[in-house]
NULO-921624 format. One record per atom (N, C-alpha, C, O): atom name; residue in three letters; x, y negated, z. Coordinates in nm, 2 decimals. Example, Ala and Ser with C-alpha at 12.3 -4.5 7.8 and 13.67 -1.06 7.14 Angstrom:
BEGIN
atomo_residuo_X_Y_Z
N_ALA_1.32_0.57_0.78
CA_ALA_1.23_0.45_0.78
C_ALA_1.32_0.33_0.78
O_ALA_1.42_0.33_0.85
N_SER_1.28_0.22_0.71
CA_SER_1.37_0.11_0.71
C_SER_1.29_0.00_0.79
O_SER_1.34_-0.11_0.80
end
This chain:
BEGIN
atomo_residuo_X_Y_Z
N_UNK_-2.67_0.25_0.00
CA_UNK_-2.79_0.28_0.07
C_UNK_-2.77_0.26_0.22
O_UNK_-2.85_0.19_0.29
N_UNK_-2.66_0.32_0.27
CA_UNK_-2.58_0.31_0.42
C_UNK_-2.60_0.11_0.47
O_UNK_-2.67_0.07_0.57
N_UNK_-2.52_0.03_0.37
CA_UNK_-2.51_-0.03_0.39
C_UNK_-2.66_-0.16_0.40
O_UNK_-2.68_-0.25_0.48
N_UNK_-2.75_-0.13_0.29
CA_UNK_-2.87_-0.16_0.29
C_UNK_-2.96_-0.15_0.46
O_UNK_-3.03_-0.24_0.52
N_UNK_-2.93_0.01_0.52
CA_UNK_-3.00_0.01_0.62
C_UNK_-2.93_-0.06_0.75
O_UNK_-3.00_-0.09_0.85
N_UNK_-2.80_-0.09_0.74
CA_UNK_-2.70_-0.16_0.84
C_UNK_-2.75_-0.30_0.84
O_UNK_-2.75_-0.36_0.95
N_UNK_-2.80_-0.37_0.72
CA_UNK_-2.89_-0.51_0.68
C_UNK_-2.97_-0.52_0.78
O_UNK_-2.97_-0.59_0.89
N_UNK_-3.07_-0.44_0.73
CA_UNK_-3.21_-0.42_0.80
C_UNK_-3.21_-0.40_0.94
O_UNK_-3.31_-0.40_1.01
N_UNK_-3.10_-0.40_0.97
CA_UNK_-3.09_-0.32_1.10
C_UNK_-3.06_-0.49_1.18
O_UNK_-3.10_-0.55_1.27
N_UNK_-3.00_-0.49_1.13
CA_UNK_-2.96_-0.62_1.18
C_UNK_-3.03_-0.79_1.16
O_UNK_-3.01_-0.89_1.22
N_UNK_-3.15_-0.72_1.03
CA_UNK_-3.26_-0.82_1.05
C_UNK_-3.22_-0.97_1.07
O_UNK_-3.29_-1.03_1.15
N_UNK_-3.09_-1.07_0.99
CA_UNK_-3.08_-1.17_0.99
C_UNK_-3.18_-1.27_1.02
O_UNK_-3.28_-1.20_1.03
N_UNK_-3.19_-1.36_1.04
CA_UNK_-3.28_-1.50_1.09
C_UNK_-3.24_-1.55_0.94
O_UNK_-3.19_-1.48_0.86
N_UNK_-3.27_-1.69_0.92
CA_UNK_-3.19_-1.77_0.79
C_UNK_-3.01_-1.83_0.84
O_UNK_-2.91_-1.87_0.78
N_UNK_-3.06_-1.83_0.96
CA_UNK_-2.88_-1.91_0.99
C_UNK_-2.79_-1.79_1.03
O_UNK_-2.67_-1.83_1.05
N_UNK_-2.82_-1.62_1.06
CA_UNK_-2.74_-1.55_1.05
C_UNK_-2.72_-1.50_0.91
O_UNK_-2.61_-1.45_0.89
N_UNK_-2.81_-1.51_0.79
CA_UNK_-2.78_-1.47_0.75
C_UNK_-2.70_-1.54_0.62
O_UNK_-2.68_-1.48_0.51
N_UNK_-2.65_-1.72_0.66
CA_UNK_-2.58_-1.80_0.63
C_UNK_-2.43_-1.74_0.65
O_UNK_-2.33_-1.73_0.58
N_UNK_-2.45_-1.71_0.79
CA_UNK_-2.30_-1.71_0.86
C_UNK_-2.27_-1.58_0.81
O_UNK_-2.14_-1.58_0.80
N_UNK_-2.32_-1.46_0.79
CA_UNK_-2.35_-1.35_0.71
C_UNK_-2.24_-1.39_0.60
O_UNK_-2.12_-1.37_0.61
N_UNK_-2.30_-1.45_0.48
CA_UNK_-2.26_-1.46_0.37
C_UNK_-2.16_-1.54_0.38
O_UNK_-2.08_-1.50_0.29
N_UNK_-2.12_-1.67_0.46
CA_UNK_-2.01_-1.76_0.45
C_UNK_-1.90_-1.64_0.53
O_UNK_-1.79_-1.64_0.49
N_UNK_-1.92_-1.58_0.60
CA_UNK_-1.82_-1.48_0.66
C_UNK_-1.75_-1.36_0.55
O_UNK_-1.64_-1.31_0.55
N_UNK_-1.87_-1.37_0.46
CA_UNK_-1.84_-1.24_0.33
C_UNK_-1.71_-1.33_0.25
O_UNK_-1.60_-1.29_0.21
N_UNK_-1.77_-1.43_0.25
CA_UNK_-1.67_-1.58_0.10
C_UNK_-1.51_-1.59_0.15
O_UNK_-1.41_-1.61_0.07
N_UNK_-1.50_-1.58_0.33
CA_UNK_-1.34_-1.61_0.38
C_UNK_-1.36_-1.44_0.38
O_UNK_-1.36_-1.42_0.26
N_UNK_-1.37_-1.39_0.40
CA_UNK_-1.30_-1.20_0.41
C_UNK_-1.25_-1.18_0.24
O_UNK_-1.14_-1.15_0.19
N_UNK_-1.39_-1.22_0.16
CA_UNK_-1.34_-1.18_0.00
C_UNK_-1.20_-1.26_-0.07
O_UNK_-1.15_-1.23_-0.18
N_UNK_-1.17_-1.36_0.04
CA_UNK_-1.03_-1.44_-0.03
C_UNK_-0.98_-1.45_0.07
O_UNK_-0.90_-1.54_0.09
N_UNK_-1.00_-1.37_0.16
CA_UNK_-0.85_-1.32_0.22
C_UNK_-0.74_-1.25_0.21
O_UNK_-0.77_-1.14_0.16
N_UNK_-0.60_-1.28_0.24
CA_UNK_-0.54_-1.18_0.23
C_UNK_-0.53_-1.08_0.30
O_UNK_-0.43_-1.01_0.27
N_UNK_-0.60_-1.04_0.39
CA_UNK_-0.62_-0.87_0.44
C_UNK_-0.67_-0.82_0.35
O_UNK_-0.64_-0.70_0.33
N_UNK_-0.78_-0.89_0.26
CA_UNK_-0.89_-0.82_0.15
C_UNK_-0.85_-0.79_0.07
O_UNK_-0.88_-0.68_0.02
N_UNK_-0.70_-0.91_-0.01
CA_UNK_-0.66_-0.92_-0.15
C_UNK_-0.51_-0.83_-0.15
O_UNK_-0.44_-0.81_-0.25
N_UNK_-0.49_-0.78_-0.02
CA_UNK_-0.32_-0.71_-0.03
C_UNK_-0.36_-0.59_-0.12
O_UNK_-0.47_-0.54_-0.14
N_UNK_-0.27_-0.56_-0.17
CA_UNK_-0.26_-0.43_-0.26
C_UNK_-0.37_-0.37_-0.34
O_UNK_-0.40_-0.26_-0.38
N_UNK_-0.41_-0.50_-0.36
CA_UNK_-0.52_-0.44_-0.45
C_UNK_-0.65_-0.44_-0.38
O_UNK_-0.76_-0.41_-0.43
N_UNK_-0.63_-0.48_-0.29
CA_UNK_-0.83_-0.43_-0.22
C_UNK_-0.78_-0.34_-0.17
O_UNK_-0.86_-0.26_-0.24
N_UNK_-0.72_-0.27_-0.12
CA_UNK_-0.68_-0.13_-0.08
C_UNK_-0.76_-0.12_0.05
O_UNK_-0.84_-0.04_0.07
N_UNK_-0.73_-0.23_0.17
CA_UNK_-0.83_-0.25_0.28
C_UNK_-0.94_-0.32_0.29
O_UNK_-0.98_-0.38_0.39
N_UNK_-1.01_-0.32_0.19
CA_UNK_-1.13_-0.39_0.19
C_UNK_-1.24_-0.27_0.27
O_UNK_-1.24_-0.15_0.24
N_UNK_-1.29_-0.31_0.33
CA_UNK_-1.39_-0.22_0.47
C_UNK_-1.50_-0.15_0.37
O_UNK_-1.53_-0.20_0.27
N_UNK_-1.55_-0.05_0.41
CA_UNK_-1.68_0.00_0.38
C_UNK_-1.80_-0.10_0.39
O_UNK_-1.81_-0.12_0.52
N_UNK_-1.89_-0.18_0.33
CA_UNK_-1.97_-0.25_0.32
C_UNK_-2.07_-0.23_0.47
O_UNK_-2.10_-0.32_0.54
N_UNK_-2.09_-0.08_0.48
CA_UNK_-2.16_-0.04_0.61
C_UNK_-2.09_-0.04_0.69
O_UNK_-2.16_-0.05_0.79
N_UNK_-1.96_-0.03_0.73
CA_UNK_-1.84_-0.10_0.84
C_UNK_-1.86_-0.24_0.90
O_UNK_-1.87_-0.28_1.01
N_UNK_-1.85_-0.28_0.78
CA_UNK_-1.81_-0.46_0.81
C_UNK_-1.96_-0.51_0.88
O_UNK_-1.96_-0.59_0.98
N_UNK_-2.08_-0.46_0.82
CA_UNK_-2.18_-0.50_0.89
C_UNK_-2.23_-0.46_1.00
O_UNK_-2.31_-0.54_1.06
N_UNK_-2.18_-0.31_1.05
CA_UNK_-2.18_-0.28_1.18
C_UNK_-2.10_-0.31_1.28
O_UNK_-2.12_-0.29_1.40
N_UNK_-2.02_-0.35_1.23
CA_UNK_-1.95_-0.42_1.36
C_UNK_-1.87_-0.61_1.32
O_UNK_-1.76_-0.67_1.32
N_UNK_-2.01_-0.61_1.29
CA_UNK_-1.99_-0.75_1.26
C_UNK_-1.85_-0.85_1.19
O_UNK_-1.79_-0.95_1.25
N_UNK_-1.82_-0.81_1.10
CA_UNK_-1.72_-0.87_1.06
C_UNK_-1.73_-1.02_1.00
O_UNK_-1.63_-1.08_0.96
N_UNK_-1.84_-1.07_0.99
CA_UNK_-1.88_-1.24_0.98
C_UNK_-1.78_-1.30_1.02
O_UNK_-1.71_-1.39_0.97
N_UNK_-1.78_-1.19_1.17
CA_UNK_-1.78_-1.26_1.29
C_UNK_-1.59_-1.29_1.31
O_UNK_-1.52_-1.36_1.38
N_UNK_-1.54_-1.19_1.17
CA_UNK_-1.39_-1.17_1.25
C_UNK_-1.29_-1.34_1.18
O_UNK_-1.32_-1.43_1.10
N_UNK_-1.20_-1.32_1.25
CA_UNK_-1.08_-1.46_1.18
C_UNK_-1.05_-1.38_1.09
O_UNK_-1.04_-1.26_1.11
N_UNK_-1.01_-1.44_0.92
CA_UNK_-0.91_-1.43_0.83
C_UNK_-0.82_-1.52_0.82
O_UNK_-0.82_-1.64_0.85
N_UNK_-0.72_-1.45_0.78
CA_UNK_-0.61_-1.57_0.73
C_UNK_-0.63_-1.57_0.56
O_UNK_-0.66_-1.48_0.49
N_UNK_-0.60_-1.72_0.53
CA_UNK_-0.65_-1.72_0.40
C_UNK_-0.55_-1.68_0.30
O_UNK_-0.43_-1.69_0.32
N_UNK_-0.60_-1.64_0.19
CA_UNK_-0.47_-1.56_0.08
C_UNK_-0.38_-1.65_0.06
O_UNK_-0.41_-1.77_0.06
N_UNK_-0.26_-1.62_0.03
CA_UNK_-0.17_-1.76_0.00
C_UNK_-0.09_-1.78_0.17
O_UNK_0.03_-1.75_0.19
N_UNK_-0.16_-1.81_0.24
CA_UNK_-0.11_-1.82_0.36
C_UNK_0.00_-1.67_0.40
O_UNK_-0.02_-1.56_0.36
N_UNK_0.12_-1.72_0.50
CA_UNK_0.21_-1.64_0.52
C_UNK_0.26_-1.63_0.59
O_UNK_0.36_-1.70_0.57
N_UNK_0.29_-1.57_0.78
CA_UNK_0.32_-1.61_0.87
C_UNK_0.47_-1.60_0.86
O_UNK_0.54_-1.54_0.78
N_UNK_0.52_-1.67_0.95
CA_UNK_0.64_-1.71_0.93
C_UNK_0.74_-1.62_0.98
O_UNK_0.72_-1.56_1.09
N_UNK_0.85_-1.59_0.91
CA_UNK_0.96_-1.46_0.92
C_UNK_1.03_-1.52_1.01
O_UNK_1.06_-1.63_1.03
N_UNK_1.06_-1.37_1.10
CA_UNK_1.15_-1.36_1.26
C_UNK_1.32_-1.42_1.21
O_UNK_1.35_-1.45_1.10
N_UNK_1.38_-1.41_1.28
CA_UNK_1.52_-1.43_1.23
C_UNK_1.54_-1.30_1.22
O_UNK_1.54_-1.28_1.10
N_UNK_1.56_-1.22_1.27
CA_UNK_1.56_-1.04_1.18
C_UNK_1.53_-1.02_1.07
O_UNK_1.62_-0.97_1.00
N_UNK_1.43_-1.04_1.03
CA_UNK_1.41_-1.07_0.89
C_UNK_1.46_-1.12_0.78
O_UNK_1.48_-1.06_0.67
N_UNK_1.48_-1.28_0.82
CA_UNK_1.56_-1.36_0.75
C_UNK_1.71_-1.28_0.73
O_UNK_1.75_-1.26_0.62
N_UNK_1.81_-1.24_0.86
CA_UNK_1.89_-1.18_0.83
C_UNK_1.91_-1.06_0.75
O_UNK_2.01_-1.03_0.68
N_UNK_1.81_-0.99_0.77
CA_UNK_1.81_-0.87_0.65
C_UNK_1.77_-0.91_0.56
O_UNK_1.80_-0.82_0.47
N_UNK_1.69_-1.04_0.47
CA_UNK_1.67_-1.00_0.36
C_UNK_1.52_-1.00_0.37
O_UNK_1.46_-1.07_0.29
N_UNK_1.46_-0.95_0.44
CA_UNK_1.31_-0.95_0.41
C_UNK_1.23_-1.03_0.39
O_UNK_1.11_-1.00_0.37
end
């Protein structure tokens, strides 16, 4: 319901509410979304109040690359 009124509130156009939904498709197959299960996937009324369309993902699968610290311990 929270998140319904966060919608409304924000009253898309048709091209926000493209970028809306193509913003929802890279977050939902991200790996911030996909770690541990969904564990950090945002409150529905979060993501739309502070615009998360809008944020960069990195895509699942993708892995940034280990420090030499790392590499020497093992991690």
């Amino acid at each position: 319901k929270k998140a319904l009124q966060a919608f409304i509130k924000i009253n898309p156009d048709d091209k926000l509410f493209k970028e809306i939904m193509a913003g929802l498709e890279k977050a939902k197959s991200s790996q911030q979304w996909r770690k541990d299960g969904g564990m950090f996937v945002p409150h529905p009324t979060t993501w739309l109040n502070r615009g998360g369309w809008e944020d960069e993902y990195e895509p699942a699968g993708s892995s940034t690359p280990k420090s030499e610290l790392d590499e020497a311990l093992g991690l």
